[in-house]
N, C-alpha and C positions, 0 to 999 in steps of 0.2 A: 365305442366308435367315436373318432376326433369330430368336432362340430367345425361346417365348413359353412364357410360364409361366402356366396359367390355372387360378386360386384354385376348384375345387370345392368345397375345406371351407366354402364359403360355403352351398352346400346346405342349406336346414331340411329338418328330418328327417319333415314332412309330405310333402315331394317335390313331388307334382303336375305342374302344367306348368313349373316349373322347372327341375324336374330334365331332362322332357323336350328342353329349350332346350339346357340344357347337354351332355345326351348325343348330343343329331345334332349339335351342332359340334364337341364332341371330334373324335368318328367321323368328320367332313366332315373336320373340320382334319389327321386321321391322312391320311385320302385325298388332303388336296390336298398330300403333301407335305411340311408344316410343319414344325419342328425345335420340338418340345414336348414340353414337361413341364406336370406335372400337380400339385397336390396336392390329396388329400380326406381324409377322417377315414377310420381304420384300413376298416371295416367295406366299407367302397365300393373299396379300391385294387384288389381282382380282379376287378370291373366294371370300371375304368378301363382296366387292362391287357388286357381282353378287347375294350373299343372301341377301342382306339387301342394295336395292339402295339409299335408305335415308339415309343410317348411313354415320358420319360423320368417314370414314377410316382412320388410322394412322397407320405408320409402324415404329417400333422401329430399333436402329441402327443396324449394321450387327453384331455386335461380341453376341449377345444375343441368336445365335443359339448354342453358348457355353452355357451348363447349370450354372455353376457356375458366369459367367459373366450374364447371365441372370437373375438370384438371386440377385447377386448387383445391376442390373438395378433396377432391381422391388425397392429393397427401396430408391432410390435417382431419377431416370428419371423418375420412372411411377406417383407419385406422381406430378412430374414438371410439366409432359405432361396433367394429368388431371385438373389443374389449366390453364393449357394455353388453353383448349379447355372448360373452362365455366361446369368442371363435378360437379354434386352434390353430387355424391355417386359412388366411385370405385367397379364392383365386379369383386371379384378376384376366378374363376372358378375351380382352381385346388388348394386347401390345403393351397399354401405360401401369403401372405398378404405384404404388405410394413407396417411396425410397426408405422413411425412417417407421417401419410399422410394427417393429415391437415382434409382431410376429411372422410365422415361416411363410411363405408368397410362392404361390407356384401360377404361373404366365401361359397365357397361350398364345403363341405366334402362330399368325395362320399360312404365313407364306415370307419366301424372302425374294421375289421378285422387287421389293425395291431397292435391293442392291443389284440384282442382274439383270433388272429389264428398267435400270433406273432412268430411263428415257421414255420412258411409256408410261410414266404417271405422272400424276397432273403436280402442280406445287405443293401439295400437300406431302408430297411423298417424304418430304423432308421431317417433316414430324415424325413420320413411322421408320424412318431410317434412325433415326434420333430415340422414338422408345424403343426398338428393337435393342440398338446396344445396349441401353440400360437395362432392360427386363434382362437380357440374357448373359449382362455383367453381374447383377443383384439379389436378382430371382433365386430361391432354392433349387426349384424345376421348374423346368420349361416345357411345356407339351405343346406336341407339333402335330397336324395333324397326315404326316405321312414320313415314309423312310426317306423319300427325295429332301423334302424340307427342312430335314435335321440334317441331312449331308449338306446341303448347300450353306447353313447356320456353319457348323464346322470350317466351311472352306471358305468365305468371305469373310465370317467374323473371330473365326479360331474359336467358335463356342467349345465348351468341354464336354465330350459328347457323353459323360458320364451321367453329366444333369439333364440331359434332353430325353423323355419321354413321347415315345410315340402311338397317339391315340387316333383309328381311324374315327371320321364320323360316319354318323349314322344316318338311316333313311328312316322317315313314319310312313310305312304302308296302309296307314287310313288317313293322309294326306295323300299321298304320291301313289296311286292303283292305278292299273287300266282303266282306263274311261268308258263309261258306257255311251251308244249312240247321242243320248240328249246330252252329255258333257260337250262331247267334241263338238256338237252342231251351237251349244252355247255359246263357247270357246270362240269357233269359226266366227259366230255372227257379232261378237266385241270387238273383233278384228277388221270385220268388215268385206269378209270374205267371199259370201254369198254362194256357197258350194265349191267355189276355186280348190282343188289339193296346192300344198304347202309344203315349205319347208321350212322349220322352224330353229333358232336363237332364240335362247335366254341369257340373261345378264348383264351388266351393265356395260355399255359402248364405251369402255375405254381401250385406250390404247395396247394394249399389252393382249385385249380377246379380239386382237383381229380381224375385226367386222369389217373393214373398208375392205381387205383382201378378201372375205368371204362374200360380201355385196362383188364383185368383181370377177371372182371364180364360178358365181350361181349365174352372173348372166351370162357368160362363155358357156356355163353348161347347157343352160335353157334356150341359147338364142334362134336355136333349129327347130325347136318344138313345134306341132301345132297348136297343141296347144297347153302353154309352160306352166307351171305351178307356179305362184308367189312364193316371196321372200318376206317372211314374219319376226322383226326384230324387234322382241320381246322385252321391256326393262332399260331403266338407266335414261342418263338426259343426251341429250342428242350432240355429239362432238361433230367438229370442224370437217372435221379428216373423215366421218361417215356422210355429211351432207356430199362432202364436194364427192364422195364414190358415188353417191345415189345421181349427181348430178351425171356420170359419165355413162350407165347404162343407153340402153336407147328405150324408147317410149313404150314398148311393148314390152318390156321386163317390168313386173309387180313388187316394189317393196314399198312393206306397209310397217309402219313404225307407232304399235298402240302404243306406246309407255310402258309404266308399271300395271302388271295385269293381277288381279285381284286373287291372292290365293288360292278359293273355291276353283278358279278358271282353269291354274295350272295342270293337272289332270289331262283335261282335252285336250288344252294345247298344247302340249308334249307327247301326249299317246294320239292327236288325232294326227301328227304332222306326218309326212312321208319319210321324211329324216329328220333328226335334231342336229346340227350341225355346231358345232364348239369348237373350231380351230384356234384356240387363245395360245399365245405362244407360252405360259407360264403357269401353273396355278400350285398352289398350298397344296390344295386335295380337288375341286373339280367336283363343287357339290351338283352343277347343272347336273353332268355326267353320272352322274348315280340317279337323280330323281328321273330324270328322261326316262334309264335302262328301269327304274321301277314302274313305269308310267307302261312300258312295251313298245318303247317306241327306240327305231333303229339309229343309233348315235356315230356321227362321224367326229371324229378329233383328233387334234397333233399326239405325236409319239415322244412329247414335251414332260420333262419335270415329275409330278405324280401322278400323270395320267393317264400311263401305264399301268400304277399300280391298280388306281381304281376300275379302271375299263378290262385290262386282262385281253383275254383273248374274246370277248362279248360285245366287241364297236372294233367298226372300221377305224384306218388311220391315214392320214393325210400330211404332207410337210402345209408348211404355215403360207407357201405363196401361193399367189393366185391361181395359176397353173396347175398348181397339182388340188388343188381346191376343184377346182374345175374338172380336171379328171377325176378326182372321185367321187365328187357328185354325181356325172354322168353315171358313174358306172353303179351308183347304186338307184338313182331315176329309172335305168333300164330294167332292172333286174327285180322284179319282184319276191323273189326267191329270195336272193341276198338277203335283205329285207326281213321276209319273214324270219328267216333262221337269226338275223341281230335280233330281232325283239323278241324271241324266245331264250336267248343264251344272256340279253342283258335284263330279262325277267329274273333269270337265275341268280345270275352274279350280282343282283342288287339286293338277293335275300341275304346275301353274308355278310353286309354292314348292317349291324345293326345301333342302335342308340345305350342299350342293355349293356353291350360289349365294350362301345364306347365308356359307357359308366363305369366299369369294371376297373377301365383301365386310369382313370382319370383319379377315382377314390385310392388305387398305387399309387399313382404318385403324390396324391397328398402324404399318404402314408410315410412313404421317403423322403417328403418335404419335412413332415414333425421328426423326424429320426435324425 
């Protein structure tokens, strides 16, 4: 079996679903076998060696928790370091590649909304528009992580759909379960909730997931109530364009903004909310959207990009304006029914992703990267 050296110092140090990706494939990849090595920044290597005790661990110097100084790593040390440890094949998990490495590089692109939703991310986007075309000029393989996101690679950037690799990700069912009563009542009371029902967002408030139409459409939904459910917008730093929505409710609309919510937490707050709501107009794959449906909690979202694929017939769907946000929130607020039957069908459908599978598919296309 080829020895795979998979670049974690690529990690930003906001984590998120990133990180998420990256640790059920370590983990899968320790399970299925794999002859791997690892590198991350100093702080992370006893997490690595605690997911994957087999992997051959490495930690890169200190200054690489500099982004910029970490970009120059990646093309002169990370190459070094995978030669000094017998690698066959570098993957490099987040966009940037080392250009001259000697050896075969397989890439993962997690999305190409910065080409089609290139107005909806912040200035940074320009970097990742920038390593997208090189990874996907340079790279042996390219894994994507849905059918959507290798087509839209294809049609904006003429990728050659020969080299594109489609690997779903995975859910950890001993992270992401139904919550039992003390989760959720945990959950509620970080938030600030104090027994209130909820509806719940995760991910980060940028522009491209919608939040200001869905702050907008939740209070058209609720503004009859007697008595409404909050709005619990989970994660990410707080943008322009979501203040000025929260400013336009009226006083008797709930939205509560903790921040980043502490992993152990996510459980209750996704399986205790009444809906998880994720109208983002674009995504890669739509990791909320599976952790939510593992969690039993009923998920509405656009009929956007791959988020059909992941959701299926198991989540409601909404278009991305307010309006219709608002209509189908009502209409799943009323319905408890509805309700039930999403969190039993997105229990289901979130057992078929798994991290295993993902693994499976990832160690191919190394394979095809060394051939």
């Amino acid at each position: 079996m080829p020895r795979v050296l998979v670049d974690a110092a690529a990690v930003p140090a906001d984590r998120g679903a990133l990180i998420r990706y990256v640790d059920g494939l370590v983990a899968a990849l320790h399970r299925a076998g794999a002859d791997l090595a690892v590198v991350c920044q100093r702080a992370e290597a006893e997490r690595y060696r605690l997911l994957a005790p087999s992997a051959h661990v490495l930690t890169g110097p200190v200054a690489i928790t500099n982004r910029a100084a970490r970009l120059a790593w990646e093309q002169s040390g990370l190459p070094l370091l995978a030669r000094q440890v017998g690698a066959d094949v570098i993957h490099a998990p987040y966009y940037s590649i080392p250009i001259r490495s000697g050896l075969p590089i397989v890439v993962t692109v997690h999305d190409a909304t910065w080409f089609t939703e290139h107005d909806r991310h912040n200035p940074r986007a320009s970097f990742f528009r920038s390593a997208t075309r090189t990874a996907v000029r340079h790279a042996q393989r390219v894994i994507v992580p849905s059918k959507a996101t290798r087509d839209e690679l294809v049609r904006v950037l003429s990728a050659d759909p020969t080299r594109i690799d489609v690997a779903y990700h995975g859910v950890d069912l001993m992270q992401f379960h139904p919550p039992s009563e003390e989760e959720v009542h945990r959950a509620a009371a970080r938030c600030g909730l104090h027994g209130q029902p909820y509806v719940a967002f995760l991910g980060a408030l940028a522009p491209r997931k919608n939040v200001p139409n869905l702050i907008r459409g939740f209070a058209s939904a609720v503004k009859a109530l007697e008595k409404p459910p909050a709005l619990v917008l989970g994660g990410g730093v707080h943008e322009d364009d979501v203040d000025a929505a929260c400013r336009e409710v009226e006083a008797t609309v709930k939205v509560v903004r903790p921040g980043y919510l502490r992993a152990p937490d996510l459980p209750g707050f996704l399986g205790g909310a009444l809906v998880v709501a994720f109208p983002s107009r674009g995504e890669g794959f739509g990791l909320p959207v599976l952790e939510a449906m593992a969690c039993g909690a009923p998920v509405l979202t656009t009929c956007r990009t791959s988020l059909p694929e992941v959701g299926g017939d198991a989540v409601a769907y909404t278009e991305p304006d307010a309006g219709s946000i608002a209509a189908a929130i009502g209409q799943l607020l009323a319905s408890p029914e509805r309700r039930a039957q999403l969190r039993q069908a997105g229990l289901a459908r979130a057992g078929e992703f798994t991290w295993d599978a993902s693994a499976e598919a990832h160690l191919s296309s190394y394979q095809r990267a060394i051939e």
